[in-house]
C-alpha positions as CSV (number, residue, x, y, z in Angstrom):
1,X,0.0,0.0,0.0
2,X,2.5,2.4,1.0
3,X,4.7,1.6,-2.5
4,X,1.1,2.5,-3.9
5,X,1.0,6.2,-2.5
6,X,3.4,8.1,-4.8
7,X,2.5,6.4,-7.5
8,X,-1.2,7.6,-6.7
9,X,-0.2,11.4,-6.6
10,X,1.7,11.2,-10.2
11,X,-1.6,9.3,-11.8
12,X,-3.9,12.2,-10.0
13,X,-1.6,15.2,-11.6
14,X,-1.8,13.3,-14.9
15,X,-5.6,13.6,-14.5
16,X,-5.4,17.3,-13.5
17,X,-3.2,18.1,-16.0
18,X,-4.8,16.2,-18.8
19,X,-8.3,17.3,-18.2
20,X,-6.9,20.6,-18.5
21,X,-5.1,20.6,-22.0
22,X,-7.9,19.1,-22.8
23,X,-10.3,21.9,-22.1
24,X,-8.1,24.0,-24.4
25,X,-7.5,21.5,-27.1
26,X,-8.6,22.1,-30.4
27,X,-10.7,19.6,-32.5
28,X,-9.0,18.3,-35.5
29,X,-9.7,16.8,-38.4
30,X,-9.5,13.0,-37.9
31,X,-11.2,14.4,-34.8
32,X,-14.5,15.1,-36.8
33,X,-14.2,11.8,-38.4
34,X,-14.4,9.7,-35.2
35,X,-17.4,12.2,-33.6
36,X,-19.6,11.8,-37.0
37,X,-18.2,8.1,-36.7
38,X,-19.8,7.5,-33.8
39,X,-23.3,8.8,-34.2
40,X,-23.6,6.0,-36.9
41,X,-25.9,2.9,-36.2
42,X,-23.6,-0.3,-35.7
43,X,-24.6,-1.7,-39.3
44,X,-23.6,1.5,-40.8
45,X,-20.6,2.4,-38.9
46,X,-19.4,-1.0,-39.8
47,X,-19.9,-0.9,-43.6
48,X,-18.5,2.4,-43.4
49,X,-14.9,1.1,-41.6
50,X,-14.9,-1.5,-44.4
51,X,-15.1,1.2,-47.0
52,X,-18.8,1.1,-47.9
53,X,-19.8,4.2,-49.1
54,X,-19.8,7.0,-46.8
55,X,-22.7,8.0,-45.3
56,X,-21.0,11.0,-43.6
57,X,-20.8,13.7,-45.8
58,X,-18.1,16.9,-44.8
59,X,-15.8,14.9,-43.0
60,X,-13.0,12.4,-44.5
61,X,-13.8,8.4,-44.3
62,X,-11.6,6.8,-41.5
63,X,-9.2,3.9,-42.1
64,X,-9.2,2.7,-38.6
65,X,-10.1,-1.2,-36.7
66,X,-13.5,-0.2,-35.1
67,X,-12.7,-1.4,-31.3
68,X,-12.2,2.4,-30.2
69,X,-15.7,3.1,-32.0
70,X,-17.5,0.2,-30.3
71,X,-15.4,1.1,-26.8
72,X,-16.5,5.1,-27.8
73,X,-20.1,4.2,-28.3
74,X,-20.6,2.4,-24.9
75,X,-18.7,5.5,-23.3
76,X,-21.1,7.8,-24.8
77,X,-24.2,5.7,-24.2
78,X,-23.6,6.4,-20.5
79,X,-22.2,10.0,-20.4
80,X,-22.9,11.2,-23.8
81,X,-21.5,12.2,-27.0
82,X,-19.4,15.4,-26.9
83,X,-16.2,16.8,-27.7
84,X,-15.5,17.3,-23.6
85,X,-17.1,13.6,-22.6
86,X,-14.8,11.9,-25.7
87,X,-11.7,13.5,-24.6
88,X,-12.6,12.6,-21.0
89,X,-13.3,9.3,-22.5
90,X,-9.6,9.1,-23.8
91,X,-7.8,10.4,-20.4
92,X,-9.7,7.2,-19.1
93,X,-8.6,4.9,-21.4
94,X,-5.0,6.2,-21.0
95,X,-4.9,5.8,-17.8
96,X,-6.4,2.3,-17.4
97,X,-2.6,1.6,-18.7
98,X,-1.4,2.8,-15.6
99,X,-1.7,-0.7,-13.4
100,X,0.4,-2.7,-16.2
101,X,2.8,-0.4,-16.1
102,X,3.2,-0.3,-12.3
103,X,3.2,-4.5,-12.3
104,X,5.7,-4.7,-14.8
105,X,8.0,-2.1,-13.2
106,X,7.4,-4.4,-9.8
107,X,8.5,-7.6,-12.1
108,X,11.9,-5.8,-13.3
109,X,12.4,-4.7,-9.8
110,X,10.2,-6.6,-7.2
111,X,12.4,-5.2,-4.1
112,X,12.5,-1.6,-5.6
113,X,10.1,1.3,-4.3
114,X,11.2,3.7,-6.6
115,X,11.1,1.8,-9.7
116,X,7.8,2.0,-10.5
117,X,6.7,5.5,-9.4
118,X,9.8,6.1,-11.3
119,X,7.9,4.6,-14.9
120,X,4.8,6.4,-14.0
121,X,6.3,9.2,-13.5
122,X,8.7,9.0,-16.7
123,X,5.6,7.8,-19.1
124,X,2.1,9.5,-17.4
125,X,4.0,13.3,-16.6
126,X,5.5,13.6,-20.2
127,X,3.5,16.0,-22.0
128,X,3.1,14.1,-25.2
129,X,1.2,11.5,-22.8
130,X,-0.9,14.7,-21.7
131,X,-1.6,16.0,-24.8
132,X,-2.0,12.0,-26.3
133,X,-4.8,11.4,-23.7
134,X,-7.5,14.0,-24.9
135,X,-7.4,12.9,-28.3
136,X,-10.7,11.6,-29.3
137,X,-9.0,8.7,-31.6
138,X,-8.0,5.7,-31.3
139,X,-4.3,6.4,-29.3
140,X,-5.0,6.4,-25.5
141,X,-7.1,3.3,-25.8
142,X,-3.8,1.6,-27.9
143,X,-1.4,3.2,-25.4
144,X,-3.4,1.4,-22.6
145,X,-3.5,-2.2,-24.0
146,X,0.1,-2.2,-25.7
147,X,0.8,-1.1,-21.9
148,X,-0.7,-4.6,-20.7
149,X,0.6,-6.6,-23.5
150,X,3.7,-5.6,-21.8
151,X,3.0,-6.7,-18.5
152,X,2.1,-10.1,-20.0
153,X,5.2,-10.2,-22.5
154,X,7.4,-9.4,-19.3
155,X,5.7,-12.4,-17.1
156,X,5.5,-14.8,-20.2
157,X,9.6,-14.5,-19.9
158,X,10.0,-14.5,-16.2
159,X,7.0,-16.8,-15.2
160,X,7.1,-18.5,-18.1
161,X,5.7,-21.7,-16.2
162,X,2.6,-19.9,-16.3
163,X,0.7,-20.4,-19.5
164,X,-2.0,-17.7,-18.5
165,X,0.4,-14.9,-19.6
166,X,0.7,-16.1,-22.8
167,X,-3.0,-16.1,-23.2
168,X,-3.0,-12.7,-21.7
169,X,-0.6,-11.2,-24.7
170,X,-2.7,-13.0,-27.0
171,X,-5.5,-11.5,-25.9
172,X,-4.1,-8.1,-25.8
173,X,-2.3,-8.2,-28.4
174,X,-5.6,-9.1,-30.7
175,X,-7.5,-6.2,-28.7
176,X,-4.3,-3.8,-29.4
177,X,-4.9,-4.9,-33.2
178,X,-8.3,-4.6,-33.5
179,X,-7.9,-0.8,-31.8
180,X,-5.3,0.3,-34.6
181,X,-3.7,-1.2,-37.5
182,X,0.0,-0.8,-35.9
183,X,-1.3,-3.5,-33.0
184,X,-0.6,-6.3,-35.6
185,X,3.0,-4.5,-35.6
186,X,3.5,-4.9,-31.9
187,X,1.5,-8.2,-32.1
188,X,4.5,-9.9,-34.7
189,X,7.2,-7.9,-32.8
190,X,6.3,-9.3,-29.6
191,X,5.3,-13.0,-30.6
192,X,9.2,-12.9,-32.1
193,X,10.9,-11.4,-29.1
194,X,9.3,-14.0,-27.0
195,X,9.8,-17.0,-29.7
196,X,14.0,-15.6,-29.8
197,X,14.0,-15.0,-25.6
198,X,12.4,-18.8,-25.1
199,X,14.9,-20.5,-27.4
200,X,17.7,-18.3,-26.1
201,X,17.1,-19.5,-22.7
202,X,16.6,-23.2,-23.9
203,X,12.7,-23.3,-23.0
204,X,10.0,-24.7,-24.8
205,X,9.3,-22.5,-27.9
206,X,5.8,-24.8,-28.5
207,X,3.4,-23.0,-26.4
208,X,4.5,-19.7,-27.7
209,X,4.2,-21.1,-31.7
210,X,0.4,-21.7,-30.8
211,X,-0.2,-18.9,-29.3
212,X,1.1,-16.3,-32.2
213,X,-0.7,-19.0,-34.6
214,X,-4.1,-18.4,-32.6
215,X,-3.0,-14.6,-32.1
216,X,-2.9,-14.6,-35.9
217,X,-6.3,-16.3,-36.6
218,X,-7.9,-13.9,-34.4
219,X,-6.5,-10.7,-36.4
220,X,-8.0,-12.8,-40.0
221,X,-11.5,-10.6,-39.1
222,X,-9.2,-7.4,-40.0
223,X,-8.9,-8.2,-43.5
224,X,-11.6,-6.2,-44.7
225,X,-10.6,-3.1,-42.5
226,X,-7.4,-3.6,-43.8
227,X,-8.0,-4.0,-47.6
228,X,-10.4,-0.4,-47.4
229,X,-7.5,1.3,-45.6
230,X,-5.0,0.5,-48.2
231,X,-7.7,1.8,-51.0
232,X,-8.1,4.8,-48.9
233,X,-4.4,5.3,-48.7
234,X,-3.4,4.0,-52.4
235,X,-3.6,7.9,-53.5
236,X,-0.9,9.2,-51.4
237,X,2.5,9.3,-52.1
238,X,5.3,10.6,-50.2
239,X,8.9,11.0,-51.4
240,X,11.2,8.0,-50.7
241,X,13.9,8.8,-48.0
242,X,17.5,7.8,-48.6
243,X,19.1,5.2,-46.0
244,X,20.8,8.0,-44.1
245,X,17.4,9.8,-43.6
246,X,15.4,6.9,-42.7
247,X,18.0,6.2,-40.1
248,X,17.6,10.2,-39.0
249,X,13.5,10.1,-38.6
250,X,14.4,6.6,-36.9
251,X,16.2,8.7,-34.4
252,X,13.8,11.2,-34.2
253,X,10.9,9.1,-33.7
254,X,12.5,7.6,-31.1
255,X,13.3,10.6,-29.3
256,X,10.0,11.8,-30.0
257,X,8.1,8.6,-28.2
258,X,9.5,10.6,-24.6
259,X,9.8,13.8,-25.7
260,X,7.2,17.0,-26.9
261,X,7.6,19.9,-29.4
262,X,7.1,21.8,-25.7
263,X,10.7,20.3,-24.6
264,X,12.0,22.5,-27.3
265,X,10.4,25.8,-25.8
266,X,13.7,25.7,-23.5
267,X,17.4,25.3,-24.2
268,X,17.5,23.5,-20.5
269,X,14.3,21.6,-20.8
270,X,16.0,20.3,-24.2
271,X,19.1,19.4,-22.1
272,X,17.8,18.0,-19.0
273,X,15.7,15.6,-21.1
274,X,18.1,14.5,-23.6
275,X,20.9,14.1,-20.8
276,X,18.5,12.2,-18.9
277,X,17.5,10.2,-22.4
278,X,21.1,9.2,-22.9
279,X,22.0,8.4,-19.3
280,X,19.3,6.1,-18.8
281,X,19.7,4.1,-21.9
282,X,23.4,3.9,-22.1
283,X,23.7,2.2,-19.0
284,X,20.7,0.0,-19.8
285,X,22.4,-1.3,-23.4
286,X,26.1,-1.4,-21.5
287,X,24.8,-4.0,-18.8
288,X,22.8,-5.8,-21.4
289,X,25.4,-9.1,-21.1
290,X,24.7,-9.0,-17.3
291,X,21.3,-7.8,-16.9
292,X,18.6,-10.6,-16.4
293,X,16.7,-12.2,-19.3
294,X,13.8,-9.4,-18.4
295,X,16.3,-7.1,-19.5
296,X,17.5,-8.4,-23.0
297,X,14.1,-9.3,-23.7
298,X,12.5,-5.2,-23.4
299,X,15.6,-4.3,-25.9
300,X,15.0,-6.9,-28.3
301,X,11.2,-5.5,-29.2
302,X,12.7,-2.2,-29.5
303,X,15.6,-3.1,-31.9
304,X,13.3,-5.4,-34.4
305,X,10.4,-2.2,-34.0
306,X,12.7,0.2,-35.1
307,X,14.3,-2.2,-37.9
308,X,10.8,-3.2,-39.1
309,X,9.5,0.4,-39.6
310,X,12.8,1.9,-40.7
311,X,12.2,-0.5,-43.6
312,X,8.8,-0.3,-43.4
313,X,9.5,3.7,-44.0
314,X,11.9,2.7,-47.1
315,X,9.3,0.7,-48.4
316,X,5.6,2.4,-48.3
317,X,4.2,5.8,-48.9
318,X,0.8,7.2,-48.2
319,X,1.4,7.7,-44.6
320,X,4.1,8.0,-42.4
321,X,4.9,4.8,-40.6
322,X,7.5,6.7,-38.4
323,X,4.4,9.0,-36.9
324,X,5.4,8.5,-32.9
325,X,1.4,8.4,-32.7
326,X,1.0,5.1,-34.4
327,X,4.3,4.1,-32.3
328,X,3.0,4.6,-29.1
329,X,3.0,1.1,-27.7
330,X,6.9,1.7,-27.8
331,X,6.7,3.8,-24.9
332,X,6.0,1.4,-22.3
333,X,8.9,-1.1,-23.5
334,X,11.2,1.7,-24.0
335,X,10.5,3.4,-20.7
336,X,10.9,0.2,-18.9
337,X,14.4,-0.7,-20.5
338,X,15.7,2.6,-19.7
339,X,14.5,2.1,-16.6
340,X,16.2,-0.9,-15.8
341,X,19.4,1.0,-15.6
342,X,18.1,1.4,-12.1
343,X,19.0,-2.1,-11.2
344,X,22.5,-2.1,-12.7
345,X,24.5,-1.9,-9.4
346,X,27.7,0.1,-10.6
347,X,25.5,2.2,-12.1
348,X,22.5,2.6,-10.0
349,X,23.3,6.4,-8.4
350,X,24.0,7.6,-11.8
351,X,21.2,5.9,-13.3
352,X,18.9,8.1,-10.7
353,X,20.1,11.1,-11.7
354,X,19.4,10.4,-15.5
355,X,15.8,9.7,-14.0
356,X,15.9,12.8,-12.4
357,X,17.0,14.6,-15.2
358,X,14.3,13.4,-17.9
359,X,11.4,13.8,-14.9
360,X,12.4,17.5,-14.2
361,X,12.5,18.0,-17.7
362,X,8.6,16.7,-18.1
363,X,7.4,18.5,-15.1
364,X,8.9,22.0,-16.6
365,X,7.6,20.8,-20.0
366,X,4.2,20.5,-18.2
367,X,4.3,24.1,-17.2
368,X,5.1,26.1,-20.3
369,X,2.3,23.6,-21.7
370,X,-0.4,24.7,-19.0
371,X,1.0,28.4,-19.6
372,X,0.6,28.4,-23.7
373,X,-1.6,25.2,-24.1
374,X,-3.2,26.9,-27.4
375,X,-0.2,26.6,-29.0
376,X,0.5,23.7,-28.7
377,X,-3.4,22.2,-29.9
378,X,-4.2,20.9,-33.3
379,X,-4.7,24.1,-35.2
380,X,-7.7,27.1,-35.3
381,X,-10.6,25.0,-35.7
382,X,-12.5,26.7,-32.8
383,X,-11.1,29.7,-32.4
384,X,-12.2,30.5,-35.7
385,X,-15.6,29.0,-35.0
386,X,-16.0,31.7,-32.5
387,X,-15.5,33.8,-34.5
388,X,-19.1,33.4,-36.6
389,X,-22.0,34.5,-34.6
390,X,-24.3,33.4,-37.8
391,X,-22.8,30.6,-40.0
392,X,-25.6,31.6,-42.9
393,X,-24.5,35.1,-43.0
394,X,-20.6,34.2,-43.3
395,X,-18.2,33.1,-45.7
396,X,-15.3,31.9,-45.4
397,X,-12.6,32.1,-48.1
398,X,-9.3,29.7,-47.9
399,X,-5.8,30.6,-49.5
400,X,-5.6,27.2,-51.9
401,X,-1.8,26.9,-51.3
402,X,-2.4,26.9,-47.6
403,X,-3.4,23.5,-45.5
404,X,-6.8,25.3,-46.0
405,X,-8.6,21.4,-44.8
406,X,-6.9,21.7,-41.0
407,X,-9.7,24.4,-40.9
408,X,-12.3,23.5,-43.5
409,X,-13.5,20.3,-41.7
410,X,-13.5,21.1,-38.4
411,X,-15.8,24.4,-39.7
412,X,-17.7,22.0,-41.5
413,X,-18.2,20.1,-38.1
414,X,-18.5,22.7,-35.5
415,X,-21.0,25.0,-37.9
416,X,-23.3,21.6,-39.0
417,X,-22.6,22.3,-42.7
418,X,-24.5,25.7,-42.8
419,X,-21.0,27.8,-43.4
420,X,-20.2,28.8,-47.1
421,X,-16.7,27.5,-47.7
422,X,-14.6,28.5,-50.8
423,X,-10.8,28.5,-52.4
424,X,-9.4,31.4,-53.7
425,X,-6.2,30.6,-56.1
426,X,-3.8,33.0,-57.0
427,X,-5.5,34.4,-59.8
428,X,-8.5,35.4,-57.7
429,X,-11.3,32.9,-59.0
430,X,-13.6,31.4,-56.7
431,X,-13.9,27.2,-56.1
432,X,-17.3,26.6,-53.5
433,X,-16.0,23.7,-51.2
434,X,-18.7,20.9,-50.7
435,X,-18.4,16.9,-49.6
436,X,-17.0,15.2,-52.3
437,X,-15.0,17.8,-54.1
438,X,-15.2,21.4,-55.1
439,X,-16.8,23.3,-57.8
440,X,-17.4,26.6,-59.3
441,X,-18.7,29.2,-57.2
442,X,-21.7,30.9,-58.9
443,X,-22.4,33.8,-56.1
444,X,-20.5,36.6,-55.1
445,X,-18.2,37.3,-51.6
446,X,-19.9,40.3,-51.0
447,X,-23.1,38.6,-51.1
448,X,-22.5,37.7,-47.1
449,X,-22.6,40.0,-43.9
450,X,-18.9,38.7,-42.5
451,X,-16.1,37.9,-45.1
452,X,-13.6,35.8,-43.1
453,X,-10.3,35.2,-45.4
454,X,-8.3,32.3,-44.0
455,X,-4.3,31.3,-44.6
456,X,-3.1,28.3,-42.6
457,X,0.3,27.1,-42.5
458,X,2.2,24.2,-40.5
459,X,4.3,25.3,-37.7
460,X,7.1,23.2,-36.3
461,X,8.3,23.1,-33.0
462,X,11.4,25.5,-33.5
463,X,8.4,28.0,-34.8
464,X,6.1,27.7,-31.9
465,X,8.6,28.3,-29.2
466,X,10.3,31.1,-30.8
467,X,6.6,33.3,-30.8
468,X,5.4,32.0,-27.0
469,X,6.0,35.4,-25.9
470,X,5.4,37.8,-28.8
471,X,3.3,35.1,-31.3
472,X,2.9,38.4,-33.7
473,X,1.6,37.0,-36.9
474,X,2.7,33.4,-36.8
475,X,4.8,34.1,-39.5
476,X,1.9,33.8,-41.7
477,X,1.0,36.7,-43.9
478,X,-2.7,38.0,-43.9
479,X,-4.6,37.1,-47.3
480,X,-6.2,40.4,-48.4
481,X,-10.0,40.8,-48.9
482,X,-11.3,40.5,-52.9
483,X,-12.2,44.0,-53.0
484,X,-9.0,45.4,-50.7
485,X,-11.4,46.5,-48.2
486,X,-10.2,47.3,-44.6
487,X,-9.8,44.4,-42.7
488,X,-9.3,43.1,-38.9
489,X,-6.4,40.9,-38.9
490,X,-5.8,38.2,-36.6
491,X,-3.4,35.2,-36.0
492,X,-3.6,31.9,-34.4
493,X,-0.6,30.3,-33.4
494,X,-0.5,26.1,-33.1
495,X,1.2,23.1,-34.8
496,X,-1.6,24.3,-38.0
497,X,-1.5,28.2,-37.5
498,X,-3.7,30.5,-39.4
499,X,-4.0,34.2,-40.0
500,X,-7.4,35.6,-40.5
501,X,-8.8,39.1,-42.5
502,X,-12.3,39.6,-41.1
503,X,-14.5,42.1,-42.8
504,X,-17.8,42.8,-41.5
């Protein structure tokens, strides 16, 4: 009980500081997808997951496993469906990790009291795992299950006269698939580690065969999921990375998996976390040949992950594999590797300080994101929103060249379709946004009360934390009004900025 009590207070300031982002977090698009999503009947949302056509019109089809819309409709059966109750919803499901990740820290560690307030603190006081909670997708409930296909990956090594843990992975890992597509990742990552780990240690390799045979026939029922994502993502295309680049966003996603764009807001918060990154993990990889079988087997997932999605990365296009959001069932293995630097006897006292070092770095990442939160949401979405008092009396006109659908859908959403939406190119003409595509815009701008003119632009970290005290204009010029009217120019700083020209 009394091993319980820190570890109580870090999971209660996760909650507090969740819940707060999230009251300042800005829907996105993928957001409106999984909100229209889930006002679906079950027949319909199904047919829709499995690329039937799409009965939602304004918002993008989803290429997602439906467990998080199945889990999401229960949740909103009982306290209804919102933007606040979903992202409640997702702090939940995040947090329902939070036992695995204690147990497993106990099985590294079993004499330790530090260890495992030590992982909570590392993983549920990082401000990606804040910001990660309130997302009304799929992530928090995939953190939360990838974190309890740990647990029973660690016991299936240490216990491994216990066949229940071996079900147990099974189970999560089919639950972890069924949640997102990068669950059959961890799933054959896993089932490997544990087939290598068994035969390393000369134990029977059987039990674990069935199981990932059983695991696999389990995951058959994503077939159809999987075959509409791929149509859905046949039209993308990204440039192909050299070897040498792939290996750099390797490194970045890795880095990424513990740290935030918010780390970056400070030269010492940069420092302290990647001092604390390094000494942790150095002395975890340099005791490797003495460390118990526990040990070797949390590194081994995390060198096949990363070798799998680097090529992975070579090898497809559409979407980035590397995204530290579909790679979030790393954190729990990393953490817990770096982690067991604690137990490395020579290097124990400097192992704490790297502990230290990466949790001081979180908590003062957590402040400068409670003290400029709306710059670090998704983009304008509601802001703007505000903005219209009467969505039939409005217009809003987006720069072409601009990311002009980080604000188009969530418009779409928020103002129920009623909002006249168009694209102005560079030679002035007029598209009318509408489901499905765009066409000619018969009317006239001046036709509406309000004339809102709308240039959006990706911001990267480096960008953000160089405007948190004078944002100015983002860095994003103003797009001028059709007939060079005065305007009222405002800015909107986030990961998707936007300047706006109002004329009323």
């Amino acid at each position: 009980m009394i091993r319980a009590v820190p570890s109580s207070f870090i999971m209660v300031a996760f909650a507090g500081l969740a819940l707060a982002f999230a009251l300042s977090q800005a829907i996105w698009v993928d957001e409106t997808t999984q909100l229209s999503g889930l006002t679906l009947s079950f027949a319909d949302q199904l047919g829709w997951l499995i690329g039937n056509s799409n009965p939602i019109p304004g918002v993008p089809p989803d290429r997602m496993p439906p467990l998080s819309y199945w889990l999401g409709a229960l949740w909103a059966q009982c306290f209804g469906l919102s933007e606040l109750s979903m992202r409640i919803f997702g702090i939940f499901a995040i947090a329902c990790g939070a036992p695995a990740i204690f147990l497993a820290a106990r099985e590294i560690s079993p004499k330790s009291r530090l260890l495992p307030a030590l992982a909570l603190a590392i993983v549920y006081l990082a401000p990606g795992t804040i910001v990660q909670a309130g997302e009304i997708r799929a992530y928090p409930l995939f953190f939360s299950l990838s974190a309890w296909a740990c647990l029973a990956y660690i016991r299936a090594i240490s216990r491994s006269d216990e066949p229940v843990w071996l079900i147990g992975l099974g189970l999560f890992c089919v639950l972890a698939a069924y949640t997102h597509f990068f669950g059959v990742v961890m799933a054959g990552v896993l089932w490997l580690s544990l087939l290598l780990v068994r035969f390393a240690q000369k134990e029977p390799v059987f039990p674990v065969i069935v199981g990932c045979g059983i695991a696999i026939a389990l995951c058959s029922g994503l077939v159809p999921f999987i075959l509409a994502s791929v149509r859905l993502s046949a039209g993308g295309s990204s440039a192909d990375p050299s070897l040498v680049e792939a290996i750099r966003e390797g490194a970045r996603m890795a880095a990424r998996l513990w740290m935030h764009g918010v780390h970056w807001s400070s030269p010492l918060l940069t420092a302290l976390a990647l001092l604390g990154m390094a000494i942790l993990l150095v002395i975890a990889v340099v005791s490797l040949r003495r460390g118990s079988p526990l040990t070797a087997g949390l590194f081994l997932p995390l060198v096949l992950a990363m070798g799998l999605l680097n090529v992975l990365n070579l090898v497809i296009g559409g979407f980035n594999v590397l995204s530290p959001s579909y790679n979030i069932w790393l954190v729990p293995f990393l953490s817990l590797f770096a982690l067991s630097a604690l137990t490395v006897q020579w290097g124990r006292g400097l192992a704490l300080f790297g502990a230290m070092c990466l949790t001081g770095a979180h908590l003062g990442a957590d402040v400068q994101l409670m003290r400029h939160s709306s710059f670090y949401t998704h983009g304008p979405g509601d802001w703007l929103a505000s903005e219209i008092t009467d969505a039939e009396s409005t217009i809003v006109v987006h720069d072409s060249s601009g990311n002009w659908g980080h604000v188009y859908f969530p418009l779409y959403y928020l103002t129920g379709g009623r909002l006249t939406q168009t694209l102005r190119d560079d030679s002035g003409a007029h598209q009318l946004i509408r489901p499905g595509g765009t066409a000619p815009f018969a009317g006239s701008v001046q036709d509406f009360d309000t004339q809102i003119y709308v240039r959006t632009r990706s911001l990267d970290s480096n960008e953000l934390s160089a405007r948190l005290i004078d944002p100015g204009d983002c860095g994003i010029e103003w797009m001028a009004p059709d007939d060079r009217r005065e305007a009222e120019v405002r800015s909107y700083c986030a990961f998707e900025g936007a300047t706006i020209a109002i004329v009323r």
